[in-house]
Structure formats: structure tokens, C-alpha cells
C-alpha positions in Angstrom: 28.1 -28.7 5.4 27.8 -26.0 2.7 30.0 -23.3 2.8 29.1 -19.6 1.3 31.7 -20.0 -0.9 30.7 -23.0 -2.1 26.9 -22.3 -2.3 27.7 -19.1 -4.5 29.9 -21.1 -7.0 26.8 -24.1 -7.2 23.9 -21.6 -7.3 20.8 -22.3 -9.7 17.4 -20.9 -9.0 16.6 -23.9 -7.5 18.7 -23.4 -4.7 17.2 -20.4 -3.5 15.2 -22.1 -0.6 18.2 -21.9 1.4 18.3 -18.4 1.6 15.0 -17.0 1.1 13.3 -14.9 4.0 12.0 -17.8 6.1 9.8 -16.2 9.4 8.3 -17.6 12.1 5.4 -14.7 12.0 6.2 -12.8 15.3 8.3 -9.6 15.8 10.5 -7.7 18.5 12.5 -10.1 20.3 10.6 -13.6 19.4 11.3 -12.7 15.8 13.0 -15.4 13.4 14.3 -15.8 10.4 15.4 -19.4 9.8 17.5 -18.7 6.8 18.8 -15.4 7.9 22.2 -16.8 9.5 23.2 -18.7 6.4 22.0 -16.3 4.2 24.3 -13.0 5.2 27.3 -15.3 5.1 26.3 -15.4 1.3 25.8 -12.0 1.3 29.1 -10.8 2.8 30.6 -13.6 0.5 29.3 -12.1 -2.8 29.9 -8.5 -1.5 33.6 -9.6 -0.9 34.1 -11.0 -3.9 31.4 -9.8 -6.1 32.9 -11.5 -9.6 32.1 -14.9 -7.9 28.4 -13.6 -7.7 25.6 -14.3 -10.1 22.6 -12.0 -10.5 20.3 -14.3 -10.1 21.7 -15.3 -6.8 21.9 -11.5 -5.7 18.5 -11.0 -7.1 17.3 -13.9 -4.4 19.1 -12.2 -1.5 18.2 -8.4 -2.1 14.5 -10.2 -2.3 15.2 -12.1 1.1 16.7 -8.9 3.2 13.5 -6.8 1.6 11.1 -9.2 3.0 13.2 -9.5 6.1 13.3 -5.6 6.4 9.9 -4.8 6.1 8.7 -7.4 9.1 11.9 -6.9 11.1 11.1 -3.0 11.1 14.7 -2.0 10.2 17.6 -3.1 7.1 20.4 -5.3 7.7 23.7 -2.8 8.0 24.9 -4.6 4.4 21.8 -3.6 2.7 23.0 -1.0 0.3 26.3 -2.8 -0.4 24.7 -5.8 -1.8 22.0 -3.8 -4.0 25.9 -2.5 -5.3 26.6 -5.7 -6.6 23.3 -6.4 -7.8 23.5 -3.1 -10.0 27.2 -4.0 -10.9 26.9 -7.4 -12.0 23.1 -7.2 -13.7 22.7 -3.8 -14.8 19.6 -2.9 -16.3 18.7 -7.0 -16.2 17.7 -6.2 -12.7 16.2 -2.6 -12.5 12.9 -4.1 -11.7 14.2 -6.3 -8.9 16.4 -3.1 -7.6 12.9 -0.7 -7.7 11.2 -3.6 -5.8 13.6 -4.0 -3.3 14.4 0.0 -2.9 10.8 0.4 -2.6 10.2 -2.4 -0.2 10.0 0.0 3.3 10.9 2.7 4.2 14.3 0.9 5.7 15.3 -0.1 2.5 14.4 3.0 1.0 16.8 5.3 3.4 19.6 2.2 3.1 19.5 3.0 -0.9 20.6 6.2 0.0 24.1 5.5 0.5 24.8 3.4 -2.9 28.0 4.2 -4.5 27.9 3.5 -8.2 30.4 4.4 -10.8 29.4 7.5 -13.0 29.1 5.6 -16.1 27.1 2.8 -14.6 24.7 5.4 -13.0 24.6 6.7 -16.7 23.6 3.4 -18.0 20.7 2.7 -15.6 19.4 5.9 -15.8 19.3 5.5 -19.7 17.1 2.1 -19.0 15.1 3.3 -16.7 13.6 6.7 -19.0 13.3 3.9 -21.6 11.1 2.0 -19.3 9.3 4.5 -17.2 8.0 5.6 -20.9 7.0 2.4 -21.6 5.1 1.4 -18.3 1.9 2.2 -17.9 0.4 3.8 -14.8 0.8 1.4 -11.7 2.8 0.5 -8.9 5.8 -0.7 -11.4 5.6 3.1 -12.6 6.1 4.7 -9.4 8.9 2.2 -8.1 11.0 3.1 -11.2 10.2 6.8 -11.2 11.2 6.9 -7.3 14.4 4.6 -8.5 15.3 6.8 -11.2 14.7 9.9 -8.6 17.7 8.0 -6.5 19.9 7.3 -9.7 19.6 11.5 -10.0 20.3 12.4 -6.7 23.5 10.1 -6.3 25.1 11.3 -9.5 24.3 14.8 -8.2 26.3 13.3 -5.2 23.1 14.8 -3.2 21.4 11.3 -2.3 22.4 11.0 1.4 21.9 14.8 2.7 19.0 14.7 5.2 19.9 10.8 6.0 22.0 9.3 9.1 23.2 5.9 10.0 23.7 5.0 13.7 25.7 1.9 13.6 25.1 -0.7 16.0 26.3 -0.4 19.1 26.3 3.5 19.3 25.0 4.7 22.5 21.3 7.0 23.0 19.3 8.2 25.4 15.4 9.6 25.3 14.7 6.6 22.8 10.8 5.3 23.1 9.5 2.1 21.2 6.8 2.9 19.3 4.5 -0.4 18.2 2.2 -0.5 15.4 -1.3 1.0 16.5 -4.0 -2.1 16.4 -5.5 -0.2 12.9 -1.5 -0.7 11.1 -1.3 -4.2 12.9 -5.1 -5.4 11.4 -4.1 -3.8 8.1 -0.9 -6.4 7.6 -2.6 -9.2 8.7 -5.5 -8.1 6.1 -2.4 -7.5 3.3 -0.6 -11.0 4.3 -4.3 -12.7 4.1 -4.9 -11.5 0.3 -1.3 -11.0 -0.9 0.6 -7.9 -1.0 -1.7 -7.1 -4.2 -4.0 -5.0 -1.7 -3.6 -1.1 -2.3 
């Protein structure tokens, strides 16, 4: 059997079927991921020992744990850490992959909030991203790297996470209600997943 270790050391883009998000359809409690076990042992491989880590690979998983955030209604816990890595070992290579992930819910969104990135590589990006926002016309790939170089701002101003709070698992709360997608939001996916995620 595979290890992570070993998986991360082998990895070429056609590998990637091992760890892609891989759902059954269904949510709450009969919701599964086929890959998802596998695939955050590779993740907490690469985010201990991100030098072993290519970005293509981390590129496939920050992919994966978007699409597994936006139909599990919630971010995996290492979310932010491995979008680190990405940023770390890609740079701007992977700005576009980073704003699509960031951008992916609003999970992933408030998980970006608690990147730690070294001044100078916050400096680079940022650089990139002016040059690109420029560059890009009007469009969804504008407003994902306009709301990513917002982040870059706000996390050198060392302002990004006021207003945002993690509960980790297993912290105890009362008065909490479930709240399920209205029929209207649930029609609407169904609608999106039918003609691609291309619809407005």
C-alpha cells in the first residue's frame, strides 16, 4: 500500500485521481468523500515537511479540500496551513489556483484569514497580483484576485483575522440550530452542478 510519504516523493499529474474530491452526492451525515482519508494524510505530510512537496501536488489538494468545502458546508481544520505551502513553494505560479481556492465558499474564504506568510513573500505576491489584476479583464478571474490581493493587504497590515473566530472541534455550545439550504438554494446547485459551475 502507498504511503503519504511515498505518494508525495512519486507524484506526477497523473496521479492526482487518488486524491481528488471524490463524492458520493449526499450531505449531512450520509456525506462521502472516497478519497478524503488518503488525501489529508498527504496533506498533513506535505505541511510537515513542505520541501518534500511539489506545487503541482499542493495545487491538486487545495483544489480537492475546495470542492470538498463547498459541498461539506464547512473547511477542513488544515485548510489555511496547506494554502501556506502552496504560496511558499509556488509563489506567483499559483496565484490563480490560490484566488480559486480562497474564493471557493465562504469556508474557505474565512479559513484564508489565518494565513501566515513571511513579509517578503506577502511583498512578492502582492507585486504579481497588481501586475495581473491590470491585466485581466472584467470577469470572475478579476474579482477573485482583487478579493485575494484584498487578503495579501490585510495580513501584512496583520489586520486579516479581526472579526473572525475558530471553534476547534470538540469545543462545547449550546443554542446551536441547523439551518438546511431552503428548496430555492438546494434547486439552484442542482441547476449549477447540471450546466457546470459556469452559471452566474
Amino acid at each position: 500500500m502507498t504511503t503519504a510519504k511515498d505518494y508525495v516523493a512519486s507524484y506526477a499529474n497523473s496521479d492526482s485521481e487518488r486524491v481528488v474530491f471524490a463524492w458520493n452526492g449526499k450531505h449531512a451525515d450520509e456525506f462521502i468523500d472516497a478519497n478524503q482519508e488518503f488525501r489529508w494524510e498527504v496533506v498533513r505530510y506535505c505541511i510537515e515537511h513542505p520541501e518534500d512537496a511539489s506545487p503541482p501536488l499542493l495545487e491538486a489538494l487545495l483544489r480537492a479540500d475546495a470542492a470538498w468545502a463547498r459541498e461539506a458546508w464547512g473547511s477542513p481544520h488544515h485548510f489555511h496551513s496547506l494554502a501556506e505551502v502552496l504560496l511558499f513553494r509556488g509563489r506567483e505560479s499559483v496565484l490563480d489556483t490560490f484566488a480559486e481556492c480562497f474564493s471557493a465558499s465562504f469556508d474557505t474564504f474565512g479559513a484564508c484569514h489565518e494565513l501566515q506568510l513571511a513579509p517578503d513573500i506577502l511583498s512578492e505576491l502582492t507585486s504579481a497580483l497588481h501586475l495581473r489584476i491590470a491585466a485581466a479583464p472584467t470577469g470572475d478571474r478579476r474579482n477573485r484576485l482583487e478579493s485575494t490581493l484584498e487578503l495579501f493587504e490585510k495580513l501584512a497590515q496583520g489586520t486579516a483575522s479581526q472579526g473572525w473566530a475558530t471553534v476547534a472541534p470538540g469545543t462545547p455550545v449550546t443554542n446551536i440550530r441547523v439551518i438546511w439550504p431552503r428548496w430555492y438554494h438546494r434547486l439552484w446547485q442542482h441547476i449549477k452542478s447540471y450546466f457546470g459551475r459556469n452559471v452566474a
